[in-house]
N, C-alpha and C positions, 0 to 999 in steps of 0.2 A: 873501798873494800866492802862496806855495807852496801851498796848496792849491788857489790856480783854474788853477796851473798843470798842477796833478794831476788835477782834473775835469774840462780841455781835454782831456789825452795822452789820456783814458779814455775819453772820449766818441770823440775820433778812431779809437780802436783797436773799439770797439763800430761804429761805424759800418761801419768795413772789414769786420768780423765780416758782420754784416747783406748786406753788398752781395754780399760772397761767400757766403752761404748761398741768397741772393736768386736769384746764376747759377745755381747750383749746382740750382737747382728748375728751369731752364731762361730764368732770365730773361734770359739770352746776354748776352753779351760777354766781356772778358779780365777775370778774377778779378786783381786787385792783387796783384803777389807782392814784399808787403811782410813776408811770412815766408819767400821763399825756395821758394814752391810752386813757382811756374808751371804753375798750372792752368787750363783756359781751358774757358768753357761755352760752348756756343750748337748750333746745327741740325748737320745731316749735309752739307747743301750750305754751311753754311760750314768745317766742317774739311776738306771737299776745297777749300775756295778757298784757304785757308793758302798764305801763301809757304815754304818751304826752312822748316819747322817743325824744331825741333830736337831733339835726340834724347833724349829720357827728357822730352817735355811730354806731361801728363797731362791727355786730356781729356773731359768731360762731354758726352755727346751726347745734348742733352734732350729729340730729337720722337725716339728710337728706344729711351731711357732705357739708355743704355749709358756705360760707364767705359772707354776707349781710351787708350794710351800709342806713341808715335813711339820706336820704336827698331831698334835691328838683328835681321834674324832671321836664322835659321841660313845661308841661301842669303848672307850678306855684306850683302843689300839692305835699304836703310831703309825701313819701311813702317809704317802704322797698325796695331797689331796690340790683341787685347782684355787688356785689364790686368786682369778675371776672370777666372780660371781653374775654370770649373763643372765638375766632376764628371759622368761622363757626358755628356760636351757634344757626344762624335761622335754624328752618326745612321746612321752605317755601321757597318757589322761588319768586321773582318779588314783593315781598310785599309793594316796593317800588313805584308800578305803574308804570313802567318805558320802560318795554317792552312791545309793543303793533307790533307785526310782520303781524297781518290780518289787521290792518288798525287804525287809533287813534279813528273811530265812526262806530259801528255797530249795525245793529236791530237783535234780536231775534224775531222771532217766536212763536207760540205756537201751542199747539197739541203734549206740553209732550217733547218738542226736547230741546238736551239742547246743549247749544252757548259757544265757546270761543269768546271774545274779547283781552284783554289784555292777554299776556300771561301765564299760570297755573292756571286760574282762568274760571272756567266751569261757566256758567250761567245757574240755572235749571228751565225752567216754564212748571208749570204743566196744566195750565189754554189756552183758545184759545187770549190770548192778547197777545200787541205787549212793547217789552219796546225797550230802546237805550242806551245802552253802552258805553261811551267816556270819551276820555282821556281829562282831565282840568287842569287848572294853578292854580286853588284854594287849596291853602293848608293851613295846620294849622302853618307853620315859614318855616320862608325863610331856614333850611336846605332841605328839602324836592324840588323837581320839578314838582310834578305832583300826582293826586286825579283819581280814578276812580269813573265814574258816571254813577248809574245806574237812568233812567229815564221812569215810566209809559208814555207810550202814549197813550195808549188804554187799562185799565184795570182795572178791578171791586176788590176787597176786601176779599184779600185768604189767603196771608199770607203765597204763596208758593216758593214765586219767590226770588233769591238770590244767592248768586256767593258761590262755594264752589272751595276748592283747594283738593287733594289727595297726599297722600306722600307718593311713591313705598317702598317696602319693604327696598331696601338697603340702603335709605337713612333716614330711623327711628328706627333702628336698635339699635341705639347706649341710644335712649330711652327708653326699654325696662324698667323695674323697679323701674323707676322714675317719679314723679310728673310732670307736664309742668305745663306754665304759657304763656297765650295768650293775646296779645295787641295791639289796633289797634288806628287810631284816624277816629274821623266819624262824618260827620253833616249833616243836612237834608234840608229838605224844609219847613219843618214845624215841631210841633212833634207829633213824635211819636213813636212805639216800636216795636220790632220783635226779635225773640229767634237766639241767634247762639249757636255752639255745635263745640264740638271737640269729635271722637268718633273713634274706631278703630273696624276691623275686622281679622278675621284668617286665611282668603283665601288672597293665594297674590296678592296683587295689584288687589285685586276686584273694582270695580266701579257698585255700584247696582241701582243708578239711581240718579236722585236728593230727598233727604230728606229720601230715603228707607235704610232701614237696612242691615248692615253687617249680613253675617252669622259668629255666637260666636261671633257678635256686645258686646261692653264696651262702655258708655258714659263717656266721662273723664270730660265735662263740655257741660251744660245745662242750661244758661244763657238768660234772657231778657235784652235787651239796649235798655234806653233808650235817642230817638236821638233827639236832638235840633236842631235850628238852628243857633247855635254857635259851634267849634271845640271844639270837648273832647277830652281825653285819654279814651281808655277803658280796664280793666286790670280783668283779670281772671283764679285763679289758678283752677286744676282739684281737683277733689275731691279723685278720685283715682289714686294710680300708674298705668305707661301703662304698660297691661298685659305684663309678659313675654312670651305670644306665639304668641301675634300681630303680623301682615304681612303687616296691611297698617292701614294708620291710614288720617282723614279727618278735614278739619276745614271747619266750614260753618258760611259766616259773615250772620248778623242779614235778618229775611224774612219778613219786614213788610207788614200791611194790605195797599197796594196801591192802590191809584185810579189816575185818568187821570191831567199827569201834576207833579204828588209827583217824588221827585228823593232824594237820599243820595249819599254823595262821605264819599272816607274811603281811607285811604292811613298808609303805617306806618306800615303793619301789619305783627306781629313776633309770632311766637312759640315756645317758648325752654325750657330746660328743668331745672327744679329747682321752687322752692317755689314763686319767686318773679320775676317782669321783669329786662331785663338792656336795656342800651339806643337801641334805633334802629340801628339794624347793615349794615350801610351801604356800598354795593361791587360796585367796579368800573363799569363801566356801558359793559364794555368788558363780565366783568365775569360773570355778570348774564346773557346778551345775550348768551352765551354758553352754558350757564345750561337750560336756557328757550329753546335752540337746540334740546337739548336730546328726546325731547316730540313735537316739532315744529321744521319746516324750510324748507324756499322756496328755493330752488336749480335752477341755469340755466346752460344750455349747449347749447355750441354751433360747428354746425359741419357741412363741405363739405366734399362727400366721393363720389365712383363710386360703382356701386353694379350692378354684373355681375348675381346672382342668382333670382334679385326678391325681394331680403329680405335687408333692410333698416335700422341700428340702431344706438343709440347713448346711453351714460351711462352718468348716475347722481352722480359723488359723492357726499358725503355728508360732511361737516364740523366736524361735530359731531355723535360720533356713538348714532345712537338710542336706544332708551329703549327696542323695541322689536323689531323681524322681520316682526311681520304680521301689520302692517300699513296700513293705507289707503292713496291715492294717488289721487290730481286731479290738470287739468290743470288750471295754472292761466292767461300764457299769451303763443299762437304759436310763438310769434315776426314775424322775419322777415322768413318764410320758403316756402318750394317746395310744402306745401298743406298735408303734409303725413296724414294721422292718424298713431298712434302709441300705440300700448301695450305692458304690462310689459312682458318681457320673463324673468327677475331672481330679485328678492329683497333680500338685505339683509341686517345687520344692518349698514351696510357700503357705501352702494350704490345702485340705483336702475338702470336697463337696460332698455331700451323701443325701439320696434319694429314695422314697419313698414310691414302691411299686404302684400303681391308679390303683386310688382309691376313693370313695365317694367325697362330692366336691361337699366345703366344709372348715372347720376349722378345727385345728390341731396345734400337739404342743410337746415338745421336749425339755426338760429341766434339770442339767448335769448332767447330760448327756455326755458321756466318757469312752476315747480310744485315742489305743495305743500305736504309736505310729515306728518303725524300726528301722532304720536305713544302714543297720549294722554293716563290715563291709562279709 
């Protein structure tokens, strides 16, 4: 008798076993949580149906092959967030604020030109006003160092102006087929609203201007925020997979209608792939100077030599290999030198060379000798 007692418990506890590995492949519904899981499997449109889910349920979402957990995130707000934490899971760079290599305050222009300040982050105004740029200590919690701020100084109500990033073909690659989810945190001067967008194109590593279209452009998200003047979270899945023949793909934070004085900072900001966000992934501050290299970086060299033909030169390595070879080039500082002018005689994504026009044979000398090298895309 004791033992068909023992071959029923067993059988019942294999069974549960079964049923729950069953969801757990997608065969949906609520896993038993006759160990205390409470784990639940099924689609994507059924964990948004969920009522008032509770906080630490852990779930299987089988048509997107993702592992998700309901709990609190930093902003206080309960939300679906990803219970993997991948490595590398931003597709941004800098989203931290953190690298600023042209300067921590700068003015844009306008007449259509568009500004790096911080770095990976293009500033595009289409309008003839001026805004400003700068790095700030205001953030939404003390994990954070630092907010970018964009600042009207001079400008009327367009609704054009706003910082976009581009993500070269090889480093979105691995997004191909899948949903993103984009999040930023962001406060203002007062409130108000403006559209951001995530959107890709099929030409590689196109950059078509600020706010203009991809050729075989896909919007993956098409969002108003709207901004306070208190820190938010802001959280936005795509509505579509990124295409599988994508080559580059873009995020553009919010473009409000500005006038003279208005400013927002936003700091925080990630895009990765899957249904829901996860915490903000922070890289040592080494690693993303490096990565912010690839696209940016001031180079100096310094050099006495004798030059018996006329001809005068010196070479730039580079830290980091650039994104492309054709870059643009300018001086930032001569330092301490013999007065040369100097041009490029070879670039390449490794180093750049620069020569000195003939000049009398002799010897010469440059001493922090500084330029900046751009391979933006």
């Amino acid at each position: 008798m004791v033992g068909v007692i023992f071959f029923l418990f067993f059988s019942f506890l294999f069974l549960c076993f079964c049923y729950s590995f069953y969801s757990l492949l997608g065969g949906g519904g609520v896993v038993p949580n006759f160990f205390g899981l409470g784990v639940t499997a099924g689609s994507w449109a059924e964990r948004l149906a969920m009522v008032s889910p509770s906080v630490g349920l852990l779930f299987y979402q089988s048509d997107t092959d993702e592992f998700l957990k309901f709990c609190v995130d930093d902003d206080g707000v309960s939300r679906w967030m990803q219970a993997e934490l991948r490595p590398a899971r931003n597709l941004l760079i800098n989203g931290s604020m953190g690298v600023w290599q042209r300067g921590n305050s700068i003015n844009a222009g306008g007449g259509g030109a568009s500004t790096y300040a911080q770095d990976r982050w293009c500033f595009g105004n289409n309008g003839g006003w001026v805004f400003n740029m700068s790095r700030v200590t205001n953030v939404p919690s003390s994990r954070f160092l630092y907010s970018g701020r964009i600042t009207a100084t001079n400008a009327v109500a367009n609704g054009l102006n706003g910082w976009e990033q581009f993500v070269e073909q090889r480093n979105m690659l691995f997004a191909r087929g899948k949903y993103v989810t984009l999040s930023f945190w962001i406060r203002g001067s007062k409130a108000f609203s403006g559209p951001c967008y995530v959107d890709t194109g099929t030409t590689v590593d196109q950059n078509p201007g600020n706010g203009n279209g991809f050729t075989g452009g896909v919007t993956l998200v098409n969002q108003t925020v709207n901004i306070t003047t208190s820190w938010q979270k802001v959280v936005f899945t795509s509505s579509v997979v990124v295409p599988t023949n994508a080559n580059v793909l873009r995020v553009g934070l919010p473009k409000p209608s500005f006038v003279q004085n208005d400013f927002y900072e936003v700091t925080g900001v990630q895009l990765e792939v899957g249904t829901a966000p996860s915490e903000f992934e922070f890289l040592p501050y080494e690693r993303e100077l490096m990565s912010c290299m690839r696209y940016y970086e001031r180079v100096s060299a310094s050099s006495r030599h004798y030059t018996s033909d006329g001809y005068w030169g010196i070479n730039f390595p580079f830290k980091v290999e650039k994104r492309t070879g054709s870059y643009s080039w300018a001086v930032v500082s001569t330092g301490n030198s013999s007065g040369l002018t100097l041009g490029p005689v070879f670039n390449t994504v490794y180093a750049m060379g620069l020569q000195s026009n003939p000049v009398a044979a002799g010897t010469y000398y440059m001493y922090g000798y500084t330029v900046e090298i751009s391979a933006e895309l």
